[in-house]
C-alpha positions in Angstrom: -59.6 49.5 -34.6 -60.2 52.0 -37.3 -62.7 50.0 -38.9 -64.2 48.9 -36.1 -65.4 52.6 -35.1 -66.3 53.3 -38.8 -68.2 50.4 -38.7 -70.0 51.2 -35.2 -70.5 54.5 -36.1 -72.7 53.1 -39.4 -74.3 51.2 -37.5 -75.5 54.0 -35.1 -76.9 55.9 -38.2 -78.8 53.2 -39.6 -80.2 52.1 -36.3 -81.1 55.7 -35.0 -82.8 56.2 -38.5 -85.0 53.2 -37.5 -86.2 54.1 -34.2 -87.1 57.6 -35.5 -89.2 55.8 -38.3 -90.7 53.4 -35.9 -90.9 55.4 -32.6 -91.7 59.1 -33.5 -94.9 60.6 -32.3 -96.5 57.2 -30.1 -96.7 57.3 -26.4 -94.6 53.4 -25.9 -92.1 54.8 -23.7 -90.6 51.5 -22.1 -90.6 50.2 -25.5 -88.8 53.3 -26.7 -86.4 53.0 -23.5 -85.3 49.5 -24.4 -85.0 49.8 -27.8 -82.4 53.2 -27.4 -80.1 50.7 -25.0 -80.6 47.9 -27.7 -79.6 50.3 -30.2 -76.2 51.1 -28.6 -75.8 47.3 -27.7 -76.4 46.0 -31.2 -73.6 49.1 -32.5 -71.3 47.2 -30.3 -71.7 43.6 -31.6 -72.5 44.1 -35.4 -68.9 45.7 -36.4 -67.8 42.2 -34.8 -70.0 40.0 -36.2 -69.1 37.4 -39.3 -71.1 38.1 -42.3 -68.7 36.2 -44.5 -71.0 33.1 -44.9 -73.6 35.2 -46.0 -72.2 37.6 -48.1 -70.4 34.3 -50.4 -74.0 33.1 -50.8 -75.5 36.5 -51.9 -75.3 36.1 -55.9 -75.8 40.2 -55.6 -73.0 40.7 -52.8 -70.8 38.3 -55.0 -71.3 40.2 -58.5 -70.5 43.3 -56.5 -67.5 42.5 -54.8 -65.9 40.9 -58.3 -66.5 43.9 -59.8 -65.1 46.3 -57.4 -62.1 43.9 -57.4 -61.7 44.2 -61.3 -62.9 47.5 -61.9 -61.7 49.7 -58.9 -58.5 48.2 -57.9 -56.3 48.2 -60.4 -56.9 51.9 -60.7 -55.8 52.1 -57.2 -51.9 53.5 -57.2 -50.1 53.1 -54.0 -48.2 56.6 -53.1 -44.8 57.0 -52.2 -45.4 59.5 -50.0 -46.1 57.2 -46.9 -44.6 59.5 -44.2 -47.3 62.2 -45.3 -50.2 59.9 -44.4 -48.8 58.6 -41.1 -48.5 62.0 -40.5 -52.0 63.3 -41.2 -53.1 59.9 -39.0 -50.9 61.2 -36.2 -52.6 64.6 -36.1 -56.5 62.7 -36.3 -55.4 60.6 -33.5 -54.1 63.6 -31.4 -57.1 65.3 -32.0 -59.6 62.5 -31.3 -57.5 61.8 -27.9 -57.5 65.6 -27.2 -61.5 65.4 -27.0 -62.2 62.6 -25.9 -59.7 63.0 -22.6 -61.3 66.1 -21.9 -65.0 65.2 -22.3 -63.9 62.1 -20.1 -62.2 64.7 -17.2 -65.8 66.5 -17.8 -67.6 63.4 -17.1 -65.5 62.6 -14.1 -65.4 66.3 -12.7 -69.2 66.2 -12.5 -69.7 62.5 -11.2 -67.5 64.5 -7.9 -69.2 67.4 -7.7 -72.1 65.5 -7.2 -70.4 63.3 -4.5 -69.1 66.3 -2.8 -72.9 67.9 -2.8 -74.2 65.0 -1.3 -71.7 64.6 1.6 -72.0 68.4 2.2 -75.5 68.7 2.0 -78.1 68.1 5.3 -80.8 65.3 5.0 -84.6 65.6 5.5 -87.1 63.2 4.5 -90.2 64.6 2.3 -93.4 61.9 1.7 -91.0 59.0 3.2 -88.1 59.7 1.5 -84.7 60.8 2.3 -83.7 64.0 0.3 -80.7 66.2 0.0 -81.8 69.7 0.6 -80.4 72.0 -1.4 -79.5 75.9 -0.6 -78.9 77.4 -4.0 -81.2 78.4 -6.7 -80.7 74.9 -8.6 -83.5 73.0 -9.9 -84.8 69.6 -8.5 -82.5 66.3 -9.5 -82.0 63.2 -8.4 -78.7 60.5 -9.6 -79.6 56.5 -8.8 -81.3 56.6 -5.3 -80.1 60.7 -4.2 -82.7 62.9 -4.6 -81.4 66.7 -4.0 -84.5 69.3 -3.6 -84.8 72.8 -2.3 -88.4 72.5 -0.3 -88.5 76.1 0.8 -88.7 77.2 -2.9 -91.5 75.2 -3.9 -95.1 75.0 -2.1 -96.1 71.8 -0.9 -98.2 70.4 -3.8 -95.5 71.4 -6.3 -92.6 69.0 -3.6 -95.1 66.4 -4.5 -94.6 66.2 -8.1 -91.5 66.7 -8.0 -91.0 63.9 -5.7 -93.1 61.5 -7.8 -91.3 62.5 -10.6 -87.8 62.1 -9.1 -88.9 58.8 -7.4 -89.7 57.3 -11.0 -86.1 58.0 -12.3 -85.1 56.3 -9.1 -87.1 53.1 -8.9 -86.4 52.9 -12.6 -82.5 53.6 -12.5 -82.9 56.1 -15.2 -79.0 57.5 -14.3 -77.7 53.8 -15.8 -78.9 54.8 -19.6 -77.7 59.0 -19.0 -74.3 57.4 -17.8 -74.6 55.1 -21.0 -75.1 57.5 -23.7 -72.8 60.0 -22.1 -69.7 57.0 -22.0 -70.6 56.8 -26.2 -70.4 60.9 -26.7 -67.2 60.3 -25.2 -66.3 57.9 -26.9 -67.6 58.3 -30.4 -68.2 62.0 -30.2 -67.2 62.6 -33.8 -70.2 61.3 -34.5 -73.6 63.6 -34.7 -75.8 60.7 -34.2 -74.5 59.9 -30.7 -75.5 63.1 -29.2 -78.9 63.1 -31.5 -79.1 59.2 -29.9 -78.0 60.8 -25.9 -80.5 63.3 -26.7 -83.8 61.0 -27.3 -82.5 59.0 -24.5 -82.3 62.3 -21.8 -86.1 62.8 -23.4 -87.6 59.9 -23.4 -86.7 59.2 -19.5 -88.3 62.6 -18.7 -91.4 61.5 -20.6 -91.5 58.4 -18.4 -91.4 59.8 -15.2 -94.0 63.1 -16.8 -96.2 60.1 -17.8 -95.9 58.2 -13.9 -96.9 62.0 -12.2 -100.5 61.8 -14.3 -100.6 58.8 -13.9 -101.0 58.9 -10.3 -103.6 61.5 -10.5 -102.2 64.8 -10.5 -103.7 67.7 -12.6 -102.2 67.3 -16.2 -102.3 71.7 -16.5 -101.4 72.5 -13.1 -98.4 70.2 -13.7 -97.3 72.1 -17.0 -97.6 75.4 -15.5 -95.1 74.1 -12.5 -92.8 72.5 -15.4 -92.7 76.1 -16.8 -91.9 78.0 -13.9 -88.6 76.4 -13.5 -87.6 76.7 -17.1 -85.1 79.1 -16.1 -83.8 77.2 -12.9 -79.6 76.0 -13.1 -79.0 72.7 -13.3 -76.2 71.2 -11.5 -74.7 68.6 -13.8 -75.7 66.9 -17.1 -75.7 63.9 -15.6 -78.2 63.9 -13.6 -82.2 63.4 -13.7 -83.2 67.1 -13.4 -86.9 67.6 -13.3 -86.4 70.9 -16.0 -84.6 68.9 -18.5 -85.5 71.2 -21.9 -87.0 71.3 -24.6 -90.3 72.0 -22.0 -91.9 72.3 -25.6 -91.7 69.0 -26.4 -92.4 67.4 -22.9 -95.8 69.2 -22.7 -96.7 68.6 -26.0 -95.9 64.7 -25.5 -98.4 65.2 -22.1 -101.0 66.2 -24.2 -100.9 63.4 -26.9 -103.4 60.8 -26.5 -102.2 57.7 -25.6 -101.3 55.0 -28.3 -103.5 52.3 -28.7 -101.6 49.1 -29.2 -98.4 47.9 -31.0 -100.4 46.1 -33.6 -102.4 48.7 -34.5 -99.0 51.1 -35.0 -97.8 48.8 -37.2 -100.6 48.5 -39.0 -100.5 52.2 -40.2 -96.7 52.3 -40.5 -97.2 49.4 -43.0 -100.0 50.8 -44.8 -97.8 54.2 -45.1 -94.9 51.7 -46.8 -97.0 50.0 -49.0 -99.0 53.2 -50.0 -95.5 55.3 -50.9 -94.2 52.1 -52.5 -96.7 51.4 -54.9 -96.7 55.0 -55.8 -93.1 55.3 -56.5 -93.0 52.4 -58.6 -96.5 53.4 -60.2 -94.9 56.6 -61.0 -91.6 55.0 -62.4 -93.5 52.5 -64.6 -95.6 55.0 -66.4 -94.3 58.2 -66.2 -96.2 59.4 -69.3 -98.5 63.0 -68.1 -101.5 61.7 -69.7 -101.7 59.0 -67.4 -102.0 61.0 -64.2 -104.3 63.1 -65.5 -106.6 60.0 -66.6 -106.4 58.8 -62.8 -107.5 62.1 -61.3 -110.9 62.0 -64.2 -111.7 58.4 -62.9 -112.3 60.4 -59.5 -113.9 63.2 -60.1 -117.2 64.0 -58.9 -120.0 62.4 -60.9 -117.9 59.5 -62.3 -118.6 56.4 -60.6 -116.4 53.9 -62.9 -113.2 53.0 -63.0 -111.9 50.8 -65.7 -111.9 47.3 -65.2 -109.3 45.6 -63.7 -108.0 49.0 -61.8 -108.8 50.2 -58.4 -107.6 53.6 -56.7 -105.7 54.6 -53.4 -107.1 57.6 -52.0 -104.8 59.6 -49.6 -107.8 61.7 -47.9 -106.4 65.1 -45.7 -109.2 64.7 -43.0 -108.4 68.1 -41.6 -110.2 70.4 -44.1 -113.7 71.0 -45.2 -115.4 68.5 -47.3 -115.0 70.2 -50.5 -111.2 70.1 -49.4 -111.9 66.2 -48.8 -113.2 65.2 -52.3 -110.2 66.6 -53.8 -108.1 63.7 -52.8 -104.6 62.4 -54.1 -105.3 59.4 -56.0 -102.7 57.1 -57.4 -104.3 54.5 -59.7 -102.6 50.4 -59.5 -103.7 47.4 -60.8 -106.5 45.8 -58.9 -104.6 42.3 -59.2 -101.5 43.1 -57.3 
C-alpha cells in the first residue's frame, strides 16, 4: 500500500508538471478539463501497471538496476532496532488517519449543509429555471442541477449572468470534477500537488462557464466589474460552483486573452521552444570555450552579412522593444547540417 501511494503521488508530480508545460497561458479549456480528470485517472492505474517486460529489455534500466544491486546493497545493514521503526510507522499512520478522517468529516459536513439549505430554502424560478433563493449575504452557487441565488441583491441584468454562468456549471456537471479533486486532497493530502492539481481544476471550470457568459453576448467589462463587486461576498461551501471563486485576478485576466488559435499551431511553438533551448544547451556544453560566443554575436552584428559556411544562426528576437532593442538579438550559432 505504501508504495502504491509513493508511487501515485510521483505520478501526480510528473503529470501536473506536464499539463503546466503544455496548458499554461491557451484558451483550450475543455481540453484542459479533460486532461486534469485524465491526470488523476492515469495516477491511479500507473502505480499498478507491469513495467517488468520493459524494464528487462531496456539495456540502460538493466545496467542500472545491476549496479544498484552490487553497489548499494551490500552496504545496506539491517538494524536491530526493529521495534523503533514500527514505532515511528505507527505514529505516520496515526497522523495520516488523523487528517484524512477529519478533512473526510469536513467533506461530509458540507455535502449536509448544503442539503439542509436546499430543503429549507423557498423556490422561484428566474429565466426558466428553478432557483433556491437565498436570504443571507452569500454569493451566488450552484452544486449539480441546485442553483441557490439572492435576486434582491443583484439588479436584473447582473441575475442574468449569473444565471448563465451557473447554468454552464450545471449542464456541464462541473460539481463531478470539484467532488473529484476534493476525494484526492483527502486522500493524498500529504501531497502539495494535489491541492496545486484541485486548484487548476476549481479554475479552469470558472474559466469555462466566464467563457459561455461572453460567449452568449454579454459585455466582456460590464461582466468584470459585476465579478468584482462580489469579491468580498461569503461563500457557503468549497464544494460548490460559486460564481466569486478567487483569484478574480486571474479570471479577468484569462477574459481578456485572445483566443487560441488551433492545437497544431500550439504545438508548433511549444516544439520550436524545445528544439530552440535544446540545441542551445548542448551548443553550449559542446563548446564551452568564451571566444566562441563572442565570435557568434560578430557574425551578427550590424554591417556583417556572412556567416561562415556551413553555419547558420537562431535568433531569439524580444518583439516588445524598439528596433534598436530588436537588432540586438540573442543568437546561438549550430551547424547548418543538423
Amino acid at each position: 500500500m505504501i508504495m502504491y501511494l509513493l508511487k501515485l503521488n510521483i505520478a501526480l508530480i510528473l503529470l501536473f508538471s506536464f499539463y503546466k508545460l503544455m496548458f499554461t497561458g491557451d484558451t483550450f479549456f475543455s481540453w484542459r478539463r479533460a486532461t486534469l480528470i485524465g491526470m488523476y485517472l492515469v495516477a491511479m492505474l500507473v502505480p499498478v501497471m507491469d513495467f517488468s517486460v520493459w524494464l528487462s529489455n531496456s539495456e540502460g534500466m538493466t545496467s542500472i538496476a545491476n549496479k544498484y544491486a552490487t553497489v548499494v546493497l551490500p552496504a545496506v545493514s539491517t538494524s536491530s532496532q526493529g521495534g523503533e521503526v514500527l514505532l515511528w510507522e505507527l505514529i505516520v499512520l496515526i497522523v495520516y488517519s488523523v487528517v484524512a478522517y477529519v478533512l473526510l468529516l469536513r467533506f461530509l459536513c458540507q455535502l449536509v449543509s448544503i442539503i439542509l439549505l436546499k430543503n429549507n430554502s423557498q423556490s422561484s424560478y428566474i429565466c426558466d429555471t428553478e432557483v433556491y433563493l437565498l436570504t443571507d449575504d452569500e454569493g451566488p452557487f450552484s452544486f449539480f442541477n441546485w442553483i441557490f441565488i439572492n435576486p434582491e441583491r443583484h439588479k436584473s441584468d447582473e441575475i442574468e449572468e449569473i444565471m448563465m454562468h451557473e447554468l454552464t456549471h450545471c449542464q456541464q456537471l462541473h460539481s463531478i470534477d470539484i467532488i473529484f479533486s476534493e476525494l484526492f486532497c483527502i486522500i493524498f493530502w500529504f501531497n502539495p500537488f494535489v491541492w496545486l492539481l484541485k486548484r487548476e481544476v476549481r479554475l479552469n471550470l470558472e474559466y469555462l462557464a466566464d467563457n459561455s457568459v461572453l460567449a452568449n453576448g454579454k459585455d466582456n467589462k460590464e461582466y468584470q466589474y459585476h465579478l468584482l463587486g462580489l469579491t468580498y461576498r461569503k461563500n457557503v461551501a468549497t464544494i460548490t460552483n460559486n460564481f466569486n471563486v478567487l483569484p478574480i485576478k486571474k479570471r479577468i485576466k484569462m477574459m481578456n486573452k485572445k483566443e487560441t488559435k488551433g492545437k497544431i499551431a500550439q504545438a508548433r511553438n511549444l516544439t520550436q521552444r524545445i528544439q530552440v533551448r535544446g540545441t542551445r544547451s548542448v551548443w553550449a556544453f559542446s563548446f564551452p570555450e568564451p571566444g566562441f560566443s563572442r565570435l557568434a554575436s560578430s557574425w551578427n552584428s550590424e554591417g556583417s552579412g556572412q556567416r561562415p559556411l556551413g553555419l547558420a544562426a537562431v535568433s531569439v528576437v524580444d518583439t516588445r522593444g524598439s528596433k534598436s532593442r530588436r537588432r540586438a538579438a540573442v543568437n546561438t550559432v549550430i551547424p547548418s547540417h543538423l
